[in-house]
C-alpha positions as CSV (number, residue, x, y, z in Angstrom):
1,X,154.2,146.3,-26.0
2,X,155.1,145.1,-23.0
3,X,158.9,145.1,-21.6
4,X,161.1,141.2,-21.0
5,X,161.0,142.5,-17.5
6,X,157.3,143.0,-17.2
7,X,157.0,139.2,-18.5
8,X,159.4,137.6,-16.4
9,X,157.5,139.0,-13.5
10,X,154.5,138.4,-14.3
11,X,152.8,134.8,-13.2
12,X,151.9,132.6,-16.3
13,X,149.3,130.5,-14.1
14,X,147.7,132.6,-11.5
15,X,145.7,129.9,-10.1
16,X,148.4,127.4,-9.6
17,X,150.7,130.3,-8.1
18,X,147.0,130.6,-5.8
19,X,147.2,127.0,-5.5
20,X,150.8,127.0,-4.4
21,X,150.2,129.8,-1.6
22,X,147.1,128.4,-0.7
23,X,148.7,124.6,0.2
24,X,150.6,126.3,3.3
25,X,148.0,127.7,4.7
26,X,145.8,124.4,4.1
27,X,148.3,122.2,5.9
28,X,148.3,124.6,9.3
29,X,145.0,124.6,9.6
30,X,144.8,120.4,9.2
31,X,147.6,120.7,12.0
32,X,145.7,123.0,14.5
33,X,141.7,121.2,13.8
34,X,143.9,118.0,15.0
35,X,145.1,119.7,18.1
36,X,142.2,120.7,19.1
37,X,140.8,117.2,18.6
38,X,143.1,115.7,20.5
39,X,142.4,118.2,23.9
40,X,138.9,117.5,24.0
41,X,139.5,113.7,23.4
42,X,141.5,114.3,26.6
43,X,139.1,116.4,28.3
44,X,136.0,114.2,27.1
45,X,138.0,111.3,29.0
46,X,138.9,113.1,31.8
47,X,135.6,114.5,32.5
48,X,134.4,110.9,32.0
49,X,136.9,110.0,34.3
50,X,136.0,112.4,36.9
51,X,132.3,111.7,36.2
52,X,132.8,107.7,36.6
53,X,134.7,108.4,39.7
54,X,131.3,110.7,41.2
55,X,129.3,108.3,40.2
56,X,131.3,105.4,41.4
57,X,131.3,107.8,44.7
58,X,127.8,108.7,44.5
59,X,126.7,105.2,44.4
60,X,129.0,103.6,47.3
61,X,127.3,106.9,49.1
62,X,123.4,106.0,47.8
63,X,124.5,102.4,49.2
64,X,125.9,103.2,52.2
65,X,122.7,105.3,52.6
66,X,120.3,102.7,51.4
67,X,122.2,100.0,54.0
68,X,121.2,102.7,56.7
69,X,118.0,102.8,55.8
70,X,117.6,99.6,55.6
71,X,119.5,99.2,59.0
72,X,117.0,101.7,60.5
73,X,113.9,100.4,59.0
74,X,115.2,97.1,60.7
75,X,115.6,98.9,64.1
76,X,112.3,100.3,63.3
77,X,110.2,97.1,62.8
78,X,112.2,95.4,66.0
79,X,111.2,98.9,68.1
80,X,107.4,98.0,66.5
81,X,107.6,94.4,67.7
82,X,108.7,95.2,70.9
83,X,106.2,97.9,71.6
84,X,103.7,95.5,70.2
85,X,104.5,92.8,72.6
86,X,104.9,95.0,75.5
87,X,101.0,96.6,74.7
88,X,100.1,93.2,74.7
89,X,101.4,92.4,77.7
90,X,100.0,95.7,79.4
91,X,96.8,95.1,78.3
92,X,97.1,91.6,79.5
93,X,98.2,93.0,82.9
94,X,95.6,95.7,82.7
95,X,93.2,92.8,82.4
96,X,94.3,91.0,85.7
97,X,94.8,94.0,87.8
98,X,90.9,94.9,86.7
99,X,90.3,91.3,87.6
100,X,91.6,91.3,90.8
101,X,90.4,94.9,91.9
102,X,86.9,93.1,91.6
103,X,87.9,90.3,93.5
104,X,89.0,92.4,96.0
105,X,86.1,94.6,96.1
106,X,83.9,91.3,96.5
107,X,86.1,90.2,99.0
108,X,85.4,93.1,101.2
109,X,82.1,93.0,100.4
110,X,82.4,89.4,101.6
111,X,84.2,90.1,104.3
112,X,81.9,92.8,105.6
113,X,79.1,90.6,105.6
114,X,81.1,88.0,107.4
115,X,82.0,91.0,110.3
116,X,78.1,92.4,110.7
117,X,77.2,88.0,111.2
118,X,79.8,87.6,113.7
119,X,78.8,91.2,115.4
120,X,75.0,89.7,115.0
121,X,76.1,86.7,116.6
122,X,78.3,88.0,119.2
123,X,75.0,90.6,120.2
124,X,72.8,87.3,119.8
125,X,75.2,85.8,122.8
126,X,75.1,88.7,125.0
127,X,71.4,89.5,124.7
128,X,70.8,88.1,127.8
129,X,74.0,89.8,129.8
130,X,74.9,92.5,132.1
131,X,77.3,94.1,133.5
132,X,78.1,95.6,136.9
133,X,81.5,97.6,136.7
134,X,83.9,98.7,139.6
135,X,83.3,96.1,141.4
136,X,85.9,96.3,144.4
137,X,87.3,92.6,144.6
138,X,87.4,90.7,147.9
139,X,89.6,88.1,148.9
140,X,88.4,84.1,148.2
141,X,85.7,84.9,145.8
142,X,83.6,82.4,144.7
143,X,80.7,81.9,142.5
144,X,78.5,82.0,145.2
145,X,79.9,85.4,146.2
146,X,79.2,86.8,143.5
147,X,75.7,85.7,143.2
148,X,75.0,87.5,146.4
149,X,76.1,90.2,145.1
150,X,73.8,89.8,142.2
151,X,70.9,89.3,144.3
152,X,71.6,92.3,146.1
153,X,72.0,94.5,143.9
154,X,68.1,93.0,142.8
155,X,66.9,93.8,146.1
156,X,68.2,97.4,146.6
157,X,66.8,98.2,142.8
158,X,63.7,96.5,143.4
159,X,64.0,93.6,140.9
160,X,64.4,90.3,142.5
161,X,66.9,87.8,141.3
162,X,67.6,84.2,142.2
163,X,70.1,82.6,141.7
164,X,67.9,80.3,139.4
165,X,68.2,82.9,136.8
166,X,71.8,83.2,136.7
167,X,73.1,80.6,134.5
168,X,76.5,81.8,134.3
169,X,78.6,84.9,136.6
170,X,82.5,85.5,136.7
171,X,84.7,88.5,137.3
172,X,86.4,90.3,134.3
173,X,90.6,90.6,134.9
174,X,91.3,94.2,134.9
175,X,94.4,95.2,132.2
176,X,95.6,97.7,134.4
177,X,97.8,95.9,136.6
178,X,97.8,97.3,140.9
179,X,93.8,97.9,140.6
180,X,91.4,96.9,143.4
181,X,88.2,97.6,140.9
182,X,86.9,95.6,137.8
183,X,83.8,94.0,136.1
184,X,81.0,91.4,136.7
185,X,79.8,89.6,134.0
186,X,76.1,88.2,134.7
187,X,74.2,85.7,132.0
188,X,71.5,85.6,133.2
189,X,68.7,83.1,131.3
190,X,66.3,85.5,129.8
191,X,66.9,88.9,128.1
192,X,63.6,90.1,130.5
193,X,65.1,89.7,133.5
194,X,68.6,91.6,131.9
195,X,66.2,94.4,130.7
196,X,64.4,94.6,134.2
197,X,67.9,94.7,135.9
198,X,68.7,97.8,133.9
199,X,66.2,99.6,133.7
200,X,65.2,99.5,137.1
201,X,69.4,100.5,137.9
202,X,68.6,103.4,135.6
203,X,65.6,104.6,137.1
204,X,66.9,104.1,140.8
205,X,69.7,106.2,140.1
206,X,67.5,109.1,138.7
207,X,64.9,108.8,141.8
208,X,68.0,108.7,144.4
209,X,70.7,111.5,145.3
210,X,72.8,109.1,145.7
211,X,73.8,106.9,142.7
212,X,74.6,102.9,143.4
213,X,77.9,102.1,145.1
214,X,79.5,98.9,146.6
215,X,77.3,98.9,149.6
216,X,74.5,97.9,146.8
217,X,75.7,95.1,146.3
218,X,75.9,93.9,150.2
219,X,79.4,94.7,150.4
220,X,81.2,96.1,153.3
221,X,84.4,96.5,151.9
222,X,85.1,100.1,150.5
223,X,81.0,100.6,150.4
224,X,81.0,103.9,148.8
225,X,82.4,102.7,145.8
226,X,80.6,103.5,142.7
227,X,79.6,101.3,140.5
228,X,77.8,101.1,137.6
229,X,75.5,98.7,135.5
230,X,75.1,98.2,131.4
231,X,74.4,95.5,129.1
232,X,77.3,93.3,128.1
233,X,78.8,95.2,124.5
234,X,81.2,93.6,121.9
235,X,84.3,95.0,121.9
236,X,83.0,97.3,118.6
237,X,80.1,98.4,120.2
238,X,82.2,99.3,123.5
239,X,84.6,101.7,121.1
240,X,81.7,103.2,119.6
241,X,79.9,103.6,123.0
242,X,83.2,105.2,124.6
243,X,83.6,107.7,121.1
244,X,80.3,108.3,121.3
245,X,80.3,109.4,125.2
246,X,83.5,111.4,124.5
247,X,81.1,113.5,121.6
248,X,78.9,114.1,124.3
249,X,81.3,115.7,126.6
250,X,82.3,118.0,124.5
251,X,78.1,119.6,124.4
252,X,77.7,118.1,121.0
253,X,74.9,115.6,122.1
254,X,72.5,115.7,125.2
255,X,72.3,112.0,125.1
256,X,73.9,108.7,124.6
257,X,73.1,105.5,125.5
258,X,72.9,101.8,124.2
259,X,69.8,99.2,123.5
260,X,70.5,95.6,122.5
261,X,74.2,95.8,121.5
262,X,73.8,99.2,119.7
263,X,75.0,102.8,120.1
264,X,72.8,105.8,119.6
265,X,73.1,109.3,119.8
266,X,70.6,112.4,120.2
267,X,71.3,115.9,120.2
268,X,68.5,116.8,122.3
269,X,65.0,115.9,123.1
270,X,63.4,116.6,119.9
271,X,66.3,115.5,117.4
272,X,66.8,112.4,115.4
273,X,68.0,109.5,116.6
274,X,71.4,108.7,115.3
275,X,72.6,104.9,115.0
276,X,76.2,104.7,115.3
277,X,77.7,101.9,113.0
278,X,81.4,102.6,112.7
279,X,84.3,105.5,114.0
280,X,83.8,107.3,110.7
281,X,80.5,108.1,111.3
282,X,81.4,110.0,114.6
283,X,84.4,111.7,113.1
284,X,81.6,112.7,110.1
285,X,79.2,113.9,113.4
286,X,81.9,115.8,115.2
287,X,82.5,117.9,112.0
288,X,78.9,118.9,111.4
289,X,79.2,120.7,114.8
């Protein structure tokens, strides 16, 4: 038998006594699930916060970027136009400077053509001329004076000329200023009678000891002069014919000489004749050697 005490200890409805202990317990853990609930509601917003505000920043930055781009893809097509025109316009340049290179190169062409006419025509006019240089000059000179002196200088190189075939004669003013001396200029009116008259000078000189001089030409003034007779040159030709002489000084060539308006050179007896066209040429020669 159990004691009073026993009984009014003991729990007449165990699970409600269960039920009773258990409610406590229940409602703390209601109160903490809550709680927790409510931090990551706040964290869930802030982190959305924070996340709209990066992407909000992210974007401003991705436009920002893209306006850049765009900017420099702008600066881009403007550095393409512009290097487009200005290839355009090079080649349009390029076009005319070839253009007028080839011009020019005709024109020289031209204009070289034009030079050898007027240096055909100029020989053309002097085929027929000679010259007799350092001529002492007299006082009163006239035509006729000269013509004398022409027909001397005939006589003594035995090749008779009259005044018939002299159709024009007149004295060449010396540059240099104070000088007693300068040039004859004879047309006469056929190249046969200039070739005679210098080729008979030539061959006088070589069969004499004593070369032609004033006294020659009938002159009695300063009769020991020397003087000295060649065909009538252009002013090209008498360059050429002075390089050319100055080559020879120096034991390059043995001979020299001109024929009909042109200047050759010979190294000696047995060489080939050279034609000398222009100052290169000589320059070209003086190297060789």
């Amino acid at each position: 038998m159990s004691s009073p005490i026993e009984k009014s200890c003991s729990e007449p409805n165990i699970a409600d006594a269960a039920q009773s202990q258990v409610t406590p317990t229940t409602n703390i853990t209601i109160r903490n699930k809550r709680k927790r609930e409510d931090d990551f509601a706040t964290f869930k917003k802030e982190m959305q916060t924070m996340m709209s505000t990066m992407l909000q920043a992210h974007l401003a930055e991705i436009k920002k970027n893209t306006d850049m781009l765009n900017d420099i893809k702008q600066s881009n097509l403007s550095i393409e136009d512009a290097v487009s025109y200005l290839s355009a316009k090079y080649d349009e340049s390029q076009t005319k400077i070839n253009k007028l290179e080839a011009e020019v190169r005709e024109d020289r062409k031209y204009i070289a053509m034009l030079e050898y006419k007027v240096l055909d025509l100029e020989r053309e006019n002097r085929k027929t001329n000679f010259m007799i240089k350092n001529v002492p000059i007299q006082k009163s000179e006239t035509k006729n004076t000269l013509i004398h002196m022409v027909s001397s200088l005939g006589e003594s190189v035995s090749c008779p000329i009259k005044s018939s075939d002299i159709k024009d004669i007149y004295r060449i003013k010396n540059k240099k200023e104070n000088t007693n001396n300068s040039a004859i200029i004879v047309e006469t009116t056929s190249t046969l009678i200039r070739n005679d008259i210098l080729k008979l000078s030539k061959a006088f000189n070589l069969k004499n000891s004593e070369n032609l001089r004033a006294k020659h030409l009938g002159m009695v003034t300063n009769p020991n002069t020397p003087i000295f007779i060649s065909e009538q040159l252009t002013l090209r030709a008498s360059r050429l014919h002075f390089l050319a002489r100055e080559l020879k000084k120096k034991g390059n060539f043995k001979h020299c000489w001109t024929s009909y308006g042109n200047v050759y050179l010979r190294k000696d007896d047995n060489s080939e004749v050279f034609l000398i066209t222009n100052e290169k040429q000589i320059e070209r020669l003086a190297k060789e050697d």
